[in-house]
N, C-alpha and C positions, 0 to 999 in steps of 0.2 A: 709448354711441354704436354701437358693436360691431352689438345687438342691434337696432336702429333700423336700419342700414345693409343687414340680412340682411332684414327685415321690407320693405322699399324695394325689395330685388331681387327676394323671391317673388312680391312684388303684381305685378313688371316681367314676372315669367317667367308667371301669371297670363293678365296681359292679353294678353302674344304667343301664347300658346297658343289664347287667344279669338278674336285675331284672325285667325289660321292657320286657324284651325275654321270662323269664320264668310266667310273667302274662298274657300279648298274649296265652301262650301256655295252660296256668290253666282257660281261660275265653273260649276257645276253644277246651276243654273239653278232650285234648291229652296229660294232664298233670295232676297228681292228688297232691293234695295240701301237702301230706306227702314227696310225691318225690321232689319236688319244693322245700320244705325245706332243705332236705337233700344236695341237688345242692347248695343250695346259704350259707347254714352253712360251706358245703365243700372251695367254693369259698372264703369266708370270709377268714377261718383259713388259705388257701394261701396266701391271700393279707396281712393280720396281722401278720402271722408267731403263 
């Protein structure tokens, strides 16, 4: 369970760093809000399966 638990927390630190990245990019206007979705919906369905 250990290793399941650590695996659940990278994918968590993963996505926030994505999503940090990808609002940086959307507040600085080289990112528009439907593509930003598209990325991090993408991202998601890889870390969930």
């Amino acid at each position: 369970m250990p290793q399941r638990r650590t695996q659940i927390l990278e994918a968590a630190e993963r996505l926030t760093a994505l999503v940090e990245g990808l609002s940086e990019r959307r507040h600085s206007g080289s990112l528009d809000l439907f593509r930003a979705r598209e990325l991090l919906a993408g991202a998601i369905q890889l870390e969930v399966g």
